[in-house]
N, C-alpha and C positions, 0 to 999 in steps of 0.2 A: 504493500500500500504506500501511496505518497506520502509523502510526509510535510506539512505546512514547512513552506517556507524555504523548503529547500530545491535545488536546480539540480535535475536529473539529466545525466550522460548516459548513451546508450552503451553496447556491450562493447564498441569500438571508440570509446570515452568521445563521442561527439552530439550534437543538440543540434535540431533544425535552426539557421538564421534567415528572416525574412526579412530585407530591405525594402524600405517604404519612403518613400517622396515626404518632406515634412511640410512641406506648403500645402502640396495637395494630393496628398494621402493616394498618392497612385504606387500598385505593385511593382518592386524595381527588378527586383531578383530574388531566387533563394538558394544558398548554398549554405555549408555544415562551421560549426565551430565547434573546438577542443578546450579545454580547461583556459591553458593559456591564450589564446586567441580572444576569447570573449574578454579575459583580466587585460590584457592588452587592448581590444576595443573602449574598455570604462577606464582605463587608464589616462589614454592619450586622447582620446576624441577621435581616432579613426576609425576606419572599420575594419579588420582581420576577420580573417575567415582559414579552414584549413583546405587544401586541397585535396582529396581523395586519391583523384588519380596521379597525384606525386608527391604526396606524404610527406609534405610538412607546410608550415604557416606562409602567407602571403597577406599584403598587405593591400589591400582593393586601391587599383591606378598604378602600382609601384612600376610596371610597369608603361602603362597607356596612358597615364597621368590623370584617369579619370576614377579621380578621388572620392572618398566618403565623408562627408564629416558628419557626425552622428550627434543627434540634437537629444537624445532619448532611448533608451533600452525596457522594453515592455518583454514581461515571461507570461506565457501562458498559464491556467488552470492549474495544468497536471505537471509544471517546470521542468518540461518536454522541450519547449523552441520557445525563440524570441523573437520580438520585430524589432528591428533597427529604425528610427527613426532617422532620416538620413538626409541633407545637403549635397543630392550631387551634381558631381562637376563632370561634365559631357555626357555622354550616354552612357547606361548601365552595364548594356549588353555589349559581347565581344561582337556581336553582330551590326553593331552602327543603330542599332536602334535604343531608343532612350529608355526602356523595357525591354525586359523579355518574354516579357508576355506578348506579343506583339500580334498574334495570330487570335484567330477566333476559331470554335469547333463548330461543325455541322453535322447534321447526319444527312445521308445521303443513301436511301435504302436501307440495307443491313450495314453500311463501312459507315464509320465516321470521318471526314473531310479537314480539312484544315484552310483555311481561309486568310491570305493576307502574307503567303508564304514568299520563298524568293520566286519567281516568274520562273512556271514549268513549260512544257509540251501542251501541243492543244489536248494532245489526249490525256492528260494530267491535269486537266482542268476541272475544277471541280465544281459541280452547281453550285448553285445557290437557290434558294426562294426567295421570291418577291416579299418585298416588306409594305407597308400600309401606304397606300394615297400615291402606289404605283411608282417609286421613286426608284426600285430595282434593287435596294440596298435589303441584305437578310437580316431577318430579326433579331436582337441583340438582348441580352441578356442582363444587362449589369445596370447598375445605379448609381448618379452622379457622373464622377472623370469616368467611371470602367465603361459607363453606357459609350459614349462620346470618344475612347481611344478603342474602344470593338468595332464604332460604326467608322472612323476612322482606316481600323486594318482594313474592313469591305470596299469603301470609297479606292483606299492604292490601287487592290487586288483588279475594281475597274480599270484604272486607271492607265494598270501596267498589263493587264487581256480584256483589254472592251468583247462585251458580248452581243451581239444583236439583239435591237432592242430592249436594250438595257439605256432609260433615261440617264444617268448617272455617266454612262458612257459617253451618249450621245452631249452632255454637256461638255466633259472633258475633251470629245473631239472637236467642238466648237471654238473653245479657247476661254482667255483668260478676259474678253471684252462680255462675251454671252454671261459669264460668271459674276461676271462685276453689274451688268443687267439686270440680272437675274436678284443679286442682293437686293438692290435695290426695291425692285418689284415687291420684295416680300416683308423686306422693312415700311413700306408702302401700306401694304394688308394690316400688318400688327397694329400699326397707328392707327389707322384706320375701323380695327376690331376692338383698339382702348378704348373707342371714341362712342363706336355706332351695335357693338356686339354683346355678343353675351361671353361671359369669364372662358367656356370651355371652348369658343371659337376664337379668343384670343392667346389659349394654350395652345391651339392646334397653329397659328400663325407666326406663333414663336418657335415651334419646332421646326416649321417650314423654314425658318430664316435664319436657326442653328442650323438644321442641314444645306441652305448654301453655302453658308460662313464657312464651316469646318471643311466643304468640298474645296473651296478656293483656296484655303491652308495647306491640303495637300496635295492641291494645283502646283502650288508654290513651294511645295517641300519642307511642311511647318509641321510640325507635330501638336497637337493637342496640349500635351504639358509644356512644351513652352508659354504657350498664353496661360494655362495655371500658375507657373512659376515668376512668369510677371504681375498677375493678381498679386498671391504672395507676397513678393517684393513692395508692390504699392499697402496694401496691407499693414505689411511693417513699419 
């Protein structure tokens, strides 16, 4: 049985760590800590972690220079894993992306799909389903940033294999003027539904005008947590 209070190492004296965005609370990463790694994290304000597959301590950036600084150290219930509160500096991932979560899951018949991956073969192409009000984009699952860097991964996976008849597509091949249009038009409606509508046709026109907004961001190769981490910033 647990024991209050205390932090538990598995049989390979290591504890899940979960990297976490401190502005705005978006998944960064997850990899493993050892005794000393975590004492070393509360120690210094960085983040350490251990590496598995070459057995012994690293220090997150030491490397890639894309550093941790750790604002907070939360344990779980059963003092099992921790989240790292975290400051970081470039992207998380080895992958250039500012997450690694970066993909979204689908099913697709019996197989599950991955959505938002590196750009496959056509016949590696994965469906998707349509999502509400015919925008092309598939249904998402998360709440708050997670909603918003899910629909996010869908809008690239457009971006980077247009499908036919996929609106989402079709804007992206239009360009960067249709986009700029296009906000407008919808920031037009909102105002417009403040003014003359009812509260639930003025939710619906704000979504309409997050999904251009966020479309033209990775028209232009912005990521979502960037504009969180300048909130953030102004915030402070």
């Amino acid at each position: 049985m647990h024991e209050a209070g205390s932090i538990t190492f598995d049989a390979a004296g290591l504890i899940t760590a979960v990297a976490q965005d401190a502005a705005t609370g978006e998944i960064l990463m997850v990899a493993h800590m050892n005794r000393e790694a975590l004492e070393r994290t509360l120690a210094t304000g960085q983040a350490w972690y251990w590496s598995r597959s070459r057995k012994r301590l690293w220090r997150k950036g030491e490397e890639s220079g894309h550093t941790q600084r750790v604002r907070g150290v939360r344990v779980d219930c059963d003092g099992d894993a921790v989240v790292l509160s975290v400051e970081q500096a470039g992207p998380a991932c080895h992958t250039g992306h500012r997450s690694c979560f970066y993909r979204v899951a689908a099913v697709e018949g019996n197989e599950v799909c991955l959505i938002g991956a590196a750009p496959q073969g056509p016949a590696e192409d994965a469906p998707v389903p349509s999502g509400p009000r015919g925008t092309g984009a598939a249904p998402v699952s998360g709440a708050g940033p997670e909603v918003l860097g899910e629909l996010a991964a869908v809008l690239e996976d457009r971006r980077r294999r247009p499908r036919p008849g996929s609106y989402t597509a079709r804007l992206f091949a239009e360009g960067l003027a249709r986009l700029n249009e296009k906000i407008m038009e919808e920031a037009a409606e909102v105002t417009r539904a403040a003014r003359k509508e009812t509260p639930a046709r003025l939710v619906e026109e704000a979504a309409d005008l997050w999904f251009h907004t966020l479309a033209l961001l990775v028209f232009r190769g912005i990521a979502p947590a960037e504009v969180f981490a300048e909130l953030g910033r102004r915030r402070r």
